[in-house]
MIKEGU-749742 format. One line per 2 residues: number of its first residue (from 1); their letters; for each residue x, y, z of N, C-alpha, C, O, CB. Coordinates in steps of 0.02 Angstrom, whole numbers, always signed. Glycine has a CB too. Layout:
NUM = a = X,Y,Z,X,Y,Z,X,Y,Z,X,Y,Z,X,Y,Z; ...
This chain:
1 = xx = +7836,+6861,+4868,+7786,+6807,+4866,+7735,+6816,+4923,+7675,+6816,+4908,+7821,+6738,+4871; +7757,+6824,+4994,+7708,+6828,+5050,+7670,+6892,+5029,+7609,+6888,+5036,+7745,+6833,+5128
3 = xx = +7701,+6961,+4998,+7652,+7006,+4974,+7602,+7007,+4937,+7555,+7047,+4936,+7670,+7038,+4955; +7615,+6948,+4898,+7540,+6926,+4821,+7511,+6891,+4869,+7453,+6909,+4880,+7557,+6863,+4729
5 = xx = +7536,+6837,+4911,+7458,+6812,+4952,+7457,+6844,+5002,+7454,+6804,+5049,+7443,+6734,+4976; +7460,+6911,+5025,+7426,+6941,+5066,+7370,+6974,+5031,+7312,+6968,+5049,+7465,+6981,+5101
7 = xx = +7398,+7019,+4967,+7335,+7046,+4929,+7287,+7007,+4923,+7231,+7026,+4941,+7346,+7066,+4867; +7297,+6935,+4893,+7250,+6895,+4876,+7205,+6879,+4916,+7147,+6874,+4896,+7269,+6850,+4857
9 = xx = +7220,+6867,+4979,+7178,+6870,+5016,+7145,+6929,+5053,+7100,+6922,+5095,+7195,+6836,+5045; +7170,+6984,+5035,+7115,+7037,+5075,+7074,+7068,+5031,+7033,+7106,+5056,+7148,+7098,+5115
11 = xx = +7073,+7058,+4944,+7046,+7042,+4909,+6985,+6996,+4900,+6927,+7005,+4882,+7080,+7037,+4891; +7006,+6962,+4913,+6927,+6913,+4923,+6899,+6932,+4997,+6845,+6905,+5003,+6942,+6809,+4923
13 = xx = +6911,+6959,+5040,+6888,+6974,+5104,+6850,+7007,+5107,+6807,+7013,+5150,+6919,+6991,+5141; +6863,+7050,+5042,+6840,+7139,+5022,+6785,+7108,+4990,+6728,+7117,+5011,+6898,+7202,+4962
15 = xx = +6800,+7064,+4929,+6737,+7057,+4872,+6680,+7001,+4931,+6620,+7006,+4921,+6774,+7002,+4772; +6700,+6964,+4975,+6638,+6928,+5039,+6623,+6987,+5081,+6572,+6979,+5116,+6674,+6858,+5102
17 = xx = +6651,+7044,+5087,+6601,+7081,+5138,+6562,+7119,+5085,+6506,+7130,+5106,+6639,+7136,+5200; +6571,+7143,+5026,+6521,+7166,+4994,+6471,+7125,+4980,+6412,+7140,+4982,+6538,+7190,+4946
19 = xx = +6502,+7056,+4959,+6434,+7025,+4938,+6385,+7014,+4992,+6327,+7004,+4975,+6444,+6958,+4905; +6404,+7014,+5063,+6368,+7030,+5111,+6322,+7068,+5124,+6266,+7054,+5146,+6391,+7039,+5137
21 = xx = +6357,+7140,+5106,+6311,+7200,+5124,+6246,+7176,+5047,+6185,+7181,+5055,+6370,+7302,+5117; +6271,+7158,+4993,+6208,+7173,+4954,+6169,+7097,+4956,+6130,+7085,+4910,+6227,+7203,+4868
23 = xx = +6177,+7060,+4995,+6136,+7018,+5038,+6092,+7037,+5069,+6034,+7043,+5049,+6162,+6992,+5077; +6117,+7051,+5133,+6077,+7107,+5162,+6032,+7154,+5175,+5989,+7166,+5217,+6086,+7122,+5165
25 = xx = +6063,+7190,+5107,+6003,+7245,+5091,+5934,+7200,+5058,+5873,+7202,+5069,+6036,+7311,+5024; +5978,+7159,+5012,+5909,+7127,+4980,+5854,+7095,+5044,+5801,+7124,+5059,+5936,+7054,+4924
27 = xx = +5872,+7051,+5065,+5850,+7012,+5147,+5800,+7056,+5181,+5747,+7030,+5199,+5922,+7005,+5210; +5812,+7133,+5192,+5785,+7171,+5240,+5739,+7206,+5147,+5678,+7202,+5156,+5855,+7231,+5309
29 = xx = +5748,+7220,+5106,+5697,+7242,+5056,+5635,+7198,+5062,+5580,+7213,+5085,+5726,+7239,+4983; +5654,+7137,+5034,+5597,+7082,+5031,+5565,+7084,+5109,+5508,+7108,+5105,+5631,+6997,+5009
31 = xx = +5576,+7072,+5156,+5569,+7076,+5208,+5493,+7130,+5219,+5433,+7118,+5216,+5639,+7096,+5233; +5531,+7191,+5231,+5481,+7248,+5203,+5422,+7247,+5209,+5379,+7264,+5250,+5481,+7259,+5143
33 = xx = +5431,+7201,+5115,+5367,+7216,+5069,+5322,+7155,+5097,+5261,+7163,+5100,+5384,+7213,+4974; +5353,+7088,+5120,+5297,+7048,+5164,+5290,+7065,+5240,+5288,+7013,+5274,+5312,+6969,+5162
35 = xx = +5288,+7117,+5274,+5280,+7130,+5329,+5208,+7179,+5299,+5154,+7176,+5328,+5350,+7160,+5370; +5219,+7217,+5244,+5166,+7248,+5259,+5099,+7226,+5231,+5046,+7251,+5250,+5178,+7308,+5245
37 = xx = +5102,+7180,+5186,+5020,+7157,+5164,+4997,+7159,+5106,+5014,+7174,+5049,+4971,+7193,+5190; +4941,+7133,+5142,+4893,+7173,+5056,+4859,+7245,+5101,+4849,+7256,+5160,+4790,+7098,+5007
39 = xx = +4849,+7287,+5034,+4820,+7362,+5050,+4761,+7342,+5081,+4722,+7301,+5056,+4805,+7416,+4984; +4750,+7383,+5159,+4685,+7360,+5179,+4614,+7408,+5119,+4620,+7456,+5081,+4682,+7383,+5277
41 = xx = +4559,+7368,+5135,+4524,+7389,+5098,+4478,+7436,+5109,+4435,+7408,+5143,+4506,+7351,+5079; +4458,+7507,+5099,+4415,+7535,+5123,+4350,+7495,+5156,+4321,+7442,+5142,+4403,+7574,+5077
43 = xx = +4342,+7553,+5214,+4280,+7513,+5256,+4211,+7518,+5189,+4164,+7479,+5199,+4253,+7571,+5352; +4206,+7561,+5129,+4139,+7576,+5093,+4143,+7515,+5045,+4093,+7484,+5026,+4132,+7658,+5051
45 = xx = +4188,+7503,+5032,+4194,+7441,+4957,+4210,+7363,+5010,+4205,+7309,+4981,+4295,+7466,+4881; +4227,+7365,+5084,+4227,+7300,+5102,+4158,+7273,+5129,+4110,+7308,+5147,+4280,+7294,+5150
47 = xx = +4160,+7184,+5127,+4109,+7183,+5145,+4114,+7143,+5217,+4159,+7102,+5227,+4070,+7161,+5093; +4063,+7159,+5267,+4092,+7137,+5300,+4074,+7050,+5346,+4014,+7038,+5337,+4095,+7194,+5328
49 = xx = +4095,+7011,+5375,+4064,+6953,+5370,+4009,+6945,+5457,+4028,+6947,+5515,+4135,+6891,+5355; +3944,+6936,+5429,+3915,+6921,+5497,+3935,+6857,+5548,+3892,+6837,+5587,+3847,+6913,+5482
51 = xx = +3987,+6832,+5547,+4018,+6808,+5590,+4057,+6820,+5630,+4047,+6811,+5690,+4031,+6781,+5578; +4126,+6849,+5598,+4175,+6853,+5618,+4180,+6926,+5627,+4215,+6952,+5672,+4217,+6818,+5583
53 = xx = +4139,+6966,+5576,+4158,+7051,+5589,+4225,+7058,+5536,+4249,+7114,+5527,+4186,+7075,+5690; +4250,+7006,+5505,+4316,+7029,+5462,+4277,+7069,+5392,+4219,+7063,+5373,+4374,+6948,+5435
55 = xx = +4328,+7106,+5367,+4314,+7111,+5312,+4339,+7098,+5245,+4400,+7095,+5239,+4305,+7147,+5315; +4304,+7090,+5197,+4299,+7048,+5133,+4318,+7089,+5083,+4294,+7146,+5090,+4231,+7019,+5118
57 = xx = +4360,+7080,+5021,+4344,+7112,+4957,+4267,+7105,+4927,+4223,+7068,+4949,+4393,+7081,+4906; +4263,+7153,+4869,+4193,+7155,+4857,+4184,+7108,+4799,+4214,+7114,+4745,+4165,+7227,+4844
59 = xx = +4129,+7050,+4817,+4116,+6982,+4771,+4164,+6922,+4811,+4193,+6876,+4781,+4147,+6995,+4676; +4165,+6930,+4871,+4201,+6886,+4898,+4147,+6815,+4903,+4100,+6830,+4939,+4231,+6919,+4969
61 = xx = +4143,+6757,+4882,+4074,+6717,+4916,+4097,+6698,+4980,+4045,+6678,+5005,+4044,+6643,+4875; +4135,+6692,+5019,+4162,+6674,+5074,+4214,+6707,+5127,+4270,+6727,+5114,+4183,+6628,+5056
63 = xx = +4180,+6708,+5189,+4241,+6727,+5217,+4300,+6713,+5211,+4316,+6654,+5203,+4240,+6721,+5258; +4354,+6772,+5214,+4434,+6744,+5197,+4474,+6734,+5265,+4533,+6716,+5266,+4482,+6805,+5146
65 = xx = +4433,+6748,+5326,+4454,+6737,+5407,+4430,+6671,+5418,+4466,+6622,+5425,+4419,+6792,+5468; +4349,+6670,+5418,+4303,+6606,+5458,+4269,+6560,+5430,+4247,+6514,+5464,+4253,+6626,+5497
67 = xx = +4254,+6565,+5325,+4239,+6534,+5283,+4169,+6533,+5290,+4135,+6485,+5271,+4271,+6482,+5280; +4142,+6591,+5322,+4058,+6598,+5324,+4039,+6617,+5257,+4073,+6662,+5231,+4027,+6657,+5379
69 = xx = +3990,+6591,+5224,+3950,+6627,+5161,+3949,+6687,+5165,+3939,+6710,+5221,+3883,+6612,+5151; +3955,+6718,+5125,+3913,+6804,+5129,+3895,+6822,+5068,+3919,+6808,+5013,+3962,+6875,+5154
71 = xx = +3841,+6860,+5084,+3758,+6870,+5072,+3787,+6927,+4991,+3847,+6930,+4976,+3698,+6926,+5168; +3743,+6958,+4959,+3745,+7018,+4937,+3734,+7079,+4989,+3691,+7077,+5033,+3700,+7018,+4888
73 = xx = +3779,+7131,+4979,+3748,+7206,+5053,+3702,+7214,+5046,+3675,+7218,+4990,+3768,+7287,+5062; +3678,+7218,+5094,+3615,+7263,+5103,+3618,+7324,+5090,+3667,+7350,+5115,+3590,+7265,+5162
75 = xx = +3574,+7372,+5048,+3570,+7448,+5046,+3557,+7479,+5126,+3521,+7456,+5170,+3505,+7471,+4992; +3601,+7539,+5126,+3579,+7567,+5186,+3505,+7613,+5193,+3494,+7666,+5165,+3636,+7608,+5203
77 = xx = +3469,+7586,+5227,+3402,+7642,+5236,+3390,+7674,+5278,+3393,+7664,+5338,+3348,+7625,+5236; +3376,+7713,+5252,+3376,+7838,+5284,+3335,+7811,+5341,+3297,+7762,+5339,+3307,+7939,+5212
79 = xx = +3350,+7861,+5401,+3317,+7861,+5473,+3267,+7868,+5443,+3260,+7893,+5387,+3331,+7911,+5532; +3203,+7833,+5502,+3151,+7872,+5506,+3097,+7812,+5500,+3116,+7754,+5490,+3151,+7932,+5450
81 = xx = +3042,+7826,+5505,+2961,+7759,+5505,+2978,+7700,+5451,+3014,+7718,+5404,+2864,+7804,+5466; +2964,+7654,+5452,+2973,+7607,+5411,+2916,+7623,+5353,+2861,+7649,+5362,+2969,+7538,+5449
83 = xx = +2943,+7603,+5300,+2891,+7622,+5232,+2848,+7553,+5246,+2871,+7498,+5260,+2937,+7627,+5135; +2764,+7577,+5236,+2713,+7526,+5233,+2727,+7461,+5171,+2749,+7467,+5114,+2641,+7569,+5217
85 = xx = +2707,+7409,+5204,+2718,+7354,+5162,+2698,+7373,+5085,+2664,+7423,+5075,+2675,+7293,+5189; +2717,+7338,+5039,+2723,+7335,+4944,+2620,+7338,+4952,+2593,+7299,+4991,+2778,+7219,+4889
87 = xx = +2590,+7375,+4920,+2525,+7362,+4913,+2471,+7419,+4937,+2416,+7428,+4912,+2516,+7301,+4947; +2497,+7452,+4989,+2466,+7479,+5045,+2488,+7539,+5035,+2547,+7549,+5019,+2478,+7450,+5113
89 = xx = +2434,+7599,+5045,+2439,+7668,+5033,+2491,+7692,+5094,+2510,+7660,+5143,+2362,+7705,+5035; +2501,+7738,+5079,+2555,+7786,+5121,+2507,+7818,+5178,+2464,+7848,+5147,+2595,+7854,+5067
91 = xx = +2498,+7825,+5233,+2466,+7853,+5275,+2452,+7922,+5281,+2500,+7954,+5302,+2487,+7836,+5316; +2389,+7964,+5266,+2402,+8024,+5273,+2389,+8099,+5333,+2348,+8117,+5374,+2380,+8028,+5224
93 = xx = +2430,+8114,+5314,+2458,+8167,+5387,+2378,+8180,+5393,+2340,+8179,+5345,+2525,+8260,+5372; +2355,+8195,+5472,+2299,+8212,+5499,+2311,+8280,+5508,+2362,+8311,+5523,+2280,+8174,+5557
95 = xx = +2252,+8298,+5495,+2242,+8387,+5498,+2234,+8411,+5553,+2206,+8364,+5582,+2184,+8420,+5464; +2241,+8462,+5599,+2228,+8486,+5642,+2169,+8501,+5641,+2147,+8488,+5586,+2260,+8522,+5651
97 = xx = +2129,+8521,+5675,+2070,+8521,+5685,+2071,+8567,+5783,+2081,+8539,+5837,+2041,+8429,+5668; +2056,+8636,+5768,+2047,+8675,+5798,+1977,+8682,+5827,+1928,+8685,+5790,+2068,+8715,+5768
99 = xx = +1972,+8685,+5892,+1885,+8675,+5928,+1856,+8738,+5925,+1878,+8795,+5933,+1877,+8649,+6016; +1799,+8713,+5912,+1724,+8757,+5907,+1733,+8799,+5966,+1758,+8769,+6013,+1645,+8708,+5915
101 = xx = +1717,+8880,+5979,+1747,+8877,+6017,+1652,+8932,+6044,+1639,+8958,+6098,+1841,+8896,+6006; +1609,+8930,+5983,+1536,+8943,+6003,+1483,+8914,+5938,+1493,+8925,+5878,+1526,+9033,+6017
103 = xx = +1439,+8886,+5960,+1390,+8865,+5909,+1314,+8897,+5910,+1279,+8911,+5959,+1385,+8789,+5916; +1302,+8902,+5851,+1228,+8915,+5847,+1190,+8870,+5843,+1202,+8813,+5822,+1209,+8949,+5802
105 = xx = +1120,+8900,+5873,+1048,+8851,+5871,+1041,+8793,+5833,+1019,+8796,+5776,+991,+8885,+5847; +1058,+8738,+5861,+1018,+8687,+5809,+975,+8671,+5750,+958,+8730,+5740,+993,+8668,+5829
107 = xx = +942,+8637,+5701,+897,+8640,+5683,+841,+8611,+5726,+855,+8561,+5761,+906,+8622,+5632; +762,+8644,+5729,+712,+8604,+5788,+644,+8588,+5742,+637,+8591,+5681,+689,+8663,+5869
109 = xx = +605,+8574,+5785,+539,+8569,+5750,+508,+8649,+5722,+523,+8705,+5742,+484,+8533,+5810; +472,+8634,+5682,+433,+8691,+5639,+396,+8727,+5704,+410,+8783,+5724,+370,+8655,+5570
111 = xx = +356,+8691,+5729,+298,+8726,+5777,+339,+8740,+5835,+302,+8757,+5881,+227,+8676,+5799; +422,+8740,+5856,+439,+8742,+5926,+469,+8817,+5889,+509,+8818,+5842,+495,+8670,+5971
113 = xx = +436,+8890,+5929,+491,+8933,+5938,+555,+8920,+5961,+575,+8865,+5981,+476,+8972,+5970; +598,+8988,+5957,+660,+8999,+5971,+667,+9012,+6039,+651,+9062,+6071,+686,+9045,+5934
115 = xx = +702,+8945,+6063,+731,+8964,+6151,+784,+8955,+6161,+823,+8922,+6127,+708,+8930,+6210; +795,+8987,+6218,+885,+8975,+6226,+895,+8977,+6310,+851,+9005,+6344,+943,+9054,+6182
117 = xx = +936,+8955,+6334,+955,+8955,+6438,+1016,+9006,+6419,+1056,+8986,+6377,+995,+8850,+6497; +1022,+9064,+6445,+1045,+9111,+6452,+1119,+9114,+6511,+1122,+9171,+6534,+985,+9146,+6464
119 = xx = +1165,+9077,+6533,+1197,+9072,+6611,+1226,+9136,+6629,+1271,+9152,+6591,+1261,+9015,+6620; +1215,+9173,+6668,+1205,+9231,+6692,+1263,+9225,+6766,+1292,+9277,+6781,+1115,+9241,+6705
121 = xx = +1269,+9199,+6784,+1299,+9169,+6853,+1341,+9080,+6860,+1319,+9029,+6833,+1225,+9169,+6905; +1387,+9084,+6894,+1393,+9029,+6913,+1443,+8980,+6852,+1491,+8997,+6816,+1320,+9009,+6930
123 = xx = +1414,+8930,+6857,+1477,+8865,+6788,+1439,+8882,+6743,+1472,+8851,+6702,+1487,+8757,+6788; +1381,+8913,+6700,+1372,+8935,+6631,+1375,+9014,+6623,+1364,+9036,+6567,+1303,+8909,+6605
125 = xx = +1390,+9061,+6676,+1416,+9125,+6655,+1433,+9147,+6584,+1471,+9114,+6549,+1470,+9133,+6688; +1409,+9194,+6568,+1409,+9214,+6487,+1406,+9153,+6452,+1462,+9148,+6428,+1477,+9257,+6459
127 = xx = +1372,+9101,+6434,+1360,+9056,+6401,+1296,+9018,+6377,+1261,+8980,+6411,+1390,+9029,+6424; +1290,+9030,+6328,+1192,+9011,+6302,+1198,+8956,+6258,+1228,+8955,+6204,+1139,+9082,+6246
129 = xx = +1164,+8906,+6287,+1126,+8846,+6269,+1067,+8834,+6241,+1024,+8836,+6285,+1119,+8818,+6311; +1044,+8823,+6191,+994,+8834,+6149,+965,+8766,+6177,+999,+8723,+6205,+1011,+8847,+6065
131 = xx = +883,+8762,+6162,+847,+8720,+6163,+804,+8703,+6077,+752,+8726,+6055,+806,+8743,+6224; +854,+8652,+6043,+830,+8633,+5992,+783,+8559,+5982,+761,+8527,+5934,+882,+8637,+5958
133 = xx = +783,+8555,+6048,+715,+8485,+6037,+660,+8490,+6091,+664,+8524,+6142,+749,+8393,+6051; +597,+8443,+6069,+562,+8452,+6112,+579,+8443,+6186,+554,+8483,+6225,+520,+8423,+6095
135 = xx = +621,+8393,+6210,+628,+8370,+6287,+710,+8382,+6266,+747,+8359,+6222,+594,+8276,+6320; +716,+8436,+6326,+805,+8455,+6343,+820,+8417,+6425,+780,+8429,+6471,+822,+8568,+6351
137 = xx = +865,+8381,+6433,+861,+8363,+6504,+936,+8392,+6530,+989,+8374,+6503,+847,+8274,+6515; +933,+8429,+6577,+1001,+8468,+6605,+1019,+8453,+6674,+980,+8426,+6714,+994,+8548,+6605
139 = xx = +1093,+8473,+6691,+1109,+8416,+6727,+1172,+8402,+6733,+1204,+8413,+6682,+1082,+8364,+6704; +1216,+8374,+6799,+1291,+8363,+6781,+1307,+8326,+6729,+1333,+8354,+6680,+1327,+8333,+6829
141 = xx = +1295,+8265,+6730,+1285,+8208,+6689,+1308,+8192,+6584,+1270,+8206,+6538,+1204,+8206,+6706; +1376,+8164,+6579,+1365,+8196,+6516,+1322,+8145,+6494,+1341,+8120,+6442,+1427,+8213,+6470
143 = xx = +1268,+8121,+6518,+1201,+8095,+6452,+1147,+8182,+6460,+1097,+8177,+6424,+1127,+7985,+6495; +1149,+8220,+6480,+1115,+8249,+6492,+1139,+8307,+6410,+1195,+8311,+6386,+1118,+8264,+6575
145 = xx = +1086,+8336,+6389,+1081,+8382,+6331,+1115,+8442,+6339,+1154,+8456,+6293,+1013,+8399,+6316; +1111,+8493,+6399,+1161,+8534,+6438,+1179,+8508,+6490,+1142,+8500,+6539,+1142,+8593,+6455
147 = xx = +1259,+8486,+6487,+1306,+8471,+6531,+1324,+8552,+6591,+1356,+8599,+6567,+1374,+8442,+6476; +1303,+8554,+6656,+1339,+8594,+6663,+1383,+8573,+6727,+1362,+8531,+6767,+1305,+8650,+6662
149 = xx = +1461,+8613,+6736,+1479,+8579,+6779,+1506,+8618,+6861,+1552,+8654,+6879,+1527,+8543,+6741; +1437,+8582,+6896,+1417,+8628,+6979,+1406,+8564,+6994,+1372,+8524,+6963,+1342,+8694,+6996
151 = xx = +1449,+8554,+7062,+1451,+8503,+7111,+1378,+8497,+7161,+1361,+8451,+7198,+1518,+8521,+7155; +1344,+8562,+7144,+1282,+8561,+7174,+1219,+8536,+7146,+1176,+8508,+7179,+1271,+8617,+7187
153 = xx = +1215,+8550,+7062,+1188,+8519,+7033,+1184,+8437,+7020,+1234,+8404,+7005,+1199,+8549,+6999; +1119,+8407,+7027,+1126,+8341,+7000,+1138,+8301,+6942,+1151,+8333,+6891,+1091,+8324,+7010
155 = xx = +1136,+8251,+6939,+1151,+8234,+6879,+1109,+8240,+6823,+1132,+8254,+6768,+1167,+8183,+6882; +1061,+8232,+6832,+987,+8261,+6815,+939,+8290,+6851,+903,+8260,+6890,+954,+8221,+6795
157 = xx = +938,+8345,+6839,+918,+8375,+6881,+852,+8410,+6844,+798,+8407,+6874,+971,+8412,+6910; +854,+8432,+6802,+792,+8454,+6781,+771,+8448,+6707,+816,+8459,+6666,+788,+8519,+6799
159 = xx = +691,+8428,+6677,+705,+8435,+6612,+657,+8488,+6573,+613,+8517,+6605,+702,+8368,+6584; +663,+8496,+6525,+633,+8554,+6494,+592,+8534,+6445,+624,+8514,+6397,+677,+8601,+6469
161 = xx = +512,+8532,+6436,+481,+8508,+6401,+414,+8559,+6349,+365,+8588,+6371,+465,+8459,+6446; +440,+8553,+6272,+397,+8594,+6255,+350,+8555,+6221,+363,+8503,+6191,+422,+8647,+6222
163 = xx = +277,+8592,+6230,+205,+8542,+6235,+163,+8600,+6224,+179,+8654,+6248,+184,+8494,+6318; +82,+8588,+6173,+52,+8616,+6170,+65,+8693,+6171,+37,+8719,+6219,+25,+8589,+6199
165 = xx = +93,+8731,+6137,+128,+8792,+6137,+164,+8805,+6167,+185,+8861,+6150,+107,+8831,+6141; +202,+8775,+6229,+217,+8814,+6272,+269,+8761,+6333,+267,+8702,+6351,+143,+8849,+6295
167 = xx = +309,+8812,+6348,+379,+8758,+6384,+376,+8745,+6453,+348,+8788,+6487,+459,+8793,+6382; +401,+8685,+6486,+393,+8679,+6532,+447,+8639,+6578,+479,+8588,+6565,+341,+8663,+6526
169 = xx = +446,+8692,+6655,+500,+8622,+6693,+488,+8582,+6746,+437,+8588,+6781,+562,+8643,+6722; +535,+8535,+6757,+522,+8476,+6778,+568,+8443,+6813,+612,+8404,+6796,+505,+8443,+6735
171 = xx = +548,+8469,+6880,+621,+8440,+6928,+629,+8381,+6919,+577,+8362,+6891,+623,+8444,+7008; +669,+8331,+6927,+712,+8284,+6908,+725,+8243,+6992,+761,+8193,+6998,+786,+8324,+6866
173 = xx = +694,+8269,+7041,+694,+8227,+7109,+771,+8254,+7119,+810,+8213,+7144,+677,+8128,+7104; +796,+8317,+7102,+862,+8349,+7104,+893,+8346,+7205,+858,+8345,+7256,+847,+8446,+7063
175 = xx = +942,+8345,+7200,+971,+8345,+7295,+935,+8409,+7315,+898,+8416,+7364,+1078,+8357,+7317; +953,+8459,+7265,+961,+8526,+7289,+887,+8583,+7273,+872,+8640,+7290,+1034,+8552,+7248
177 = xx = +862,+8539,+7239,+815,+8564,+7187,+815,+8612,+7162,+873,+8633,+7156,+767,+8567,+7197; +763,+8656,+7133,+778,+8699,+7070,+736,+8754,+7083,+685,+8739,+7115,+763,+8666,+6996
179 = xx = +742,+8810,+7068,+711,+8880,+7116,+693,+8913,+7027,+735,+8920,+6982,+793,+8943,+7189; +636,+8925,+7025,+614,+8974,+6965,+580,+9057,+6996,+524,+9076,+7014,+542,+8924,+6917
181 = xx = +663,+9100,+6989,+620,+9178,+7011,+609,+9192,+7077,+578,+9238,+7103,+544,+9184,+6985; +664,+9112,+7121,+672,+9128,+7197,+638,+9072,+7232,+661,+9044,+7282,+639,+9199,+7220
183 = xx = +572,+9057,+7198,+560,+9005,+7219,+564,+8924,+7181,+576,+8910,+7122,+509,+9023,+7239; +546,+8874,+7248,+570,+8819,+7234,+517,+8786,+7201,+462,+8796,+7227,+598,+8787,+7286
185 = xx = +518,+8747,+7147,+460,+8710,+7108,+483,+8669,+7102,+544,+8664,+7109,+431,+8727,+7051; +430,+8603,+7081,+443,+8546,+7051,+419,+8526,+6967,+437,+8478,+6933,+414,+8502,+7099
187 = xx = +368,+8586,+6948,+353,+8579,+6893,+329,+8660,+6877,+297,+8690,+6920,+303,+8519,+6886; +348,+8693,+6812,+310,+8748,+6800,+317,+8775,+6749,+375,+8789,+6730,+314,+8788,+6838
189 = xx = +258,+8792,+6707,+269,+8818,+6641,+319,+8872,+6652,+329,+8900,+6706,+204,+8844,+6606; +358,+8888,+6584,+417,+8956,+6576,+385,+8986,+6551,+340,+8973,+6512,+486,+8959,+6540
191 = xx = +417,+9061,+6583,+393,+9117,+6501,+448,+9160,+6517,+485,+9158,+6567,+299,+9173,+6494; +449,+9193,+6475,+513,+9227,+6426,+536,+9281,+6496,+495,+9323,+6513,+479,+9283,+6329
193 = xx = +611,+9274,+6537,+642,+9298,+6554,+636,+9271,+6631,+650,+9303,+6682,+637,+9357,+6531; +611,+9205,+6627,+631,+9170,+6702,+686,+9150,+6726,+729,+9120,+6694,+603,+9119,+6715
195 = xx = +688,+9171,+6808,+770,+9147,+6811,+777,+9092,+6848,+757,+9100,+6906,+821,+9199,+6844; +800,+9033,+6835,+820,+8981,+6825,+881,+8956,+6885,+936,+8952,+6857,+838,+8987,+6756
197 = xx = +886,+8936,+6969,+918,+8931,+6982,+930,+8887,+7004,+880,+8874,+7037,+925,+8959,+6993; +977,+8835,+7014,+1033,+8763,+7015,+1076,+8765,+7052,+1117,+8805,+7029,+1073,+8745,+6957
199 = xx = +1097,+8741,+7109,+1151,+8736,+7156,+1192,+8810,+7120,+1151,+8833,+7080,+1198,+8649,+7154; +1241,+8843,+7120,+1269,+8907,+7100,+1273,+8910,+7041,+1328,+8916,+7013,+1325,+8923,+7123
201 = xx = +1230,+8906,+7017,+1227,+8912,+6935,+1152,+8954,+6922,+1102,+8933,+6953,+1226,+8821,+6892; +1145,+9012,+6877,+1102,+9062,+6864,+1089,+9046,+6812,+1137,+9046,+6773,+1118,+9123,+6869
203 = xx = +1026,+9027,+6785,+1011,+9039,+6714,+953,+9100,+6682,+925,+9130,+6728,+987,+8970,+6693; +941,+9114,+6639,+880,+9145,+6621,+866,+9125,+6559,+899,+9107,+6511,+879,+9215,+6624
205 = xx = +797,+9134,+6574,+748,+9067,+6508,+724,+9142,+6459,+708,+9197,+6481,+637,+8999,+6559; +729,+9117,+6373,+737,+9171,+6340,+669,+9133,+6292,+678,+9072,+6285,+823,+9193,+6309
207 = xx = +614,+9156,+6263,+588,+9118,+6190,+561,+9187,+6170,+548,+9238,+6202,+521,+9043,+6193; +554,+9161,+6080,+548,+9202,+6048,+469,+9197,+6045,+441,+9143,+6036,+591,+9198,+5995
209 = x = +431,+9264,+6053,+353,+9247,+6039,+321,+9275,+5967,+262,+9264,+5953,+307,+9283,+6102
């Protein structure tokens, strides 16, 4: 008799620790599966909320952290200048534009031959300046017709005037004044191969007869 209720009871001892263990296991399964979540959502398909910074499934109307509205995304737009307002042409690329680097004679009057200041010496060295109007006024000065640039020269310093056939100069009340052929003048008709001199600057006077 004491042997049947010993079985009996280590029998049921046996069938409570199993039902234990598959307690257990279940307890720590479920467990698990709410520890880990919902699948987070890619950063490209979430959206994200300008409040809080959480992110949203896509068509969310509300934050699911802070209950802020949210918007439709914005498209992302490519580096670079902002596109001109709806209406308005596209701006177009400017051309380079490479400098003159020598020009020819002007157009002048019918009755004025062909003259030209020749710089021979000094700030117009190898460089010829044509005289395409009647009154040329030369000179540091950029209002002046030939700019040239000598710290000795004035700003106006002399002007060049063609009249009754024939050309003529005209000191300008210059600091330094103006030497035609060595000497110093204040006024004197040109003729073809006078030399022309200006604080260190050489010219020679050229016309066509």
């Amino acid at each position: 008799m004491e042997i049947l209720i010993l079985l009996v009871v280590g029998v049921g001892a046996l069938v409570a620790f199993m039902a234990g263990i598959a307690l257990l296991v279940v307890y720590l399964r479920v467990g698990s599966q709410a520890d880990a979540g919902p699948r987070p959502l890619p950063r490209a398909e979430a959206v994200p909320c300008p409040r809080c910074g959480a992110l949203n499934p896509p068509g969310t109307p509300t934050c699911e952290r802070c209950g802020q509205p949210l918007g439709p995304a914005l498209p992302l737009r490519p580096a670079g200048p902002p596109p001109p307002p709806a209406g308005m042409p596209h701006p177009m690329p400017r051309p380079s534009v490479s400098p003159i680097m020598t020009q020819g004679p002007a157009p002048r009057p019918a009755t004025m031959p062909r003259a030209w200041l020749e710089g021979v010496g000094g700030a117009m060295a190898n460089q010829r300046a044509w005289l395409d109007k009647p009154d040329t006024l030369v000179g540091r000065s950029t209002a002046c017709d030939i700019q040239i640039f000598d710290p000795k020269v004035s700003r106006k310093h002399f002007l060049i005037r063609f009249g009754r056939g024939a050309f003529y100069l005209q000191d300008q009340h210059s600091s330094h004044g103006t030497l035609i052929n060595g000497e110093r003048v204040m006024a004197r008709r040109l003729r073809n191969g006078d030399r022309i001199t200006i604080g260190d600057t050489t010219l020679i006077f050229h016309v066509e007869s």
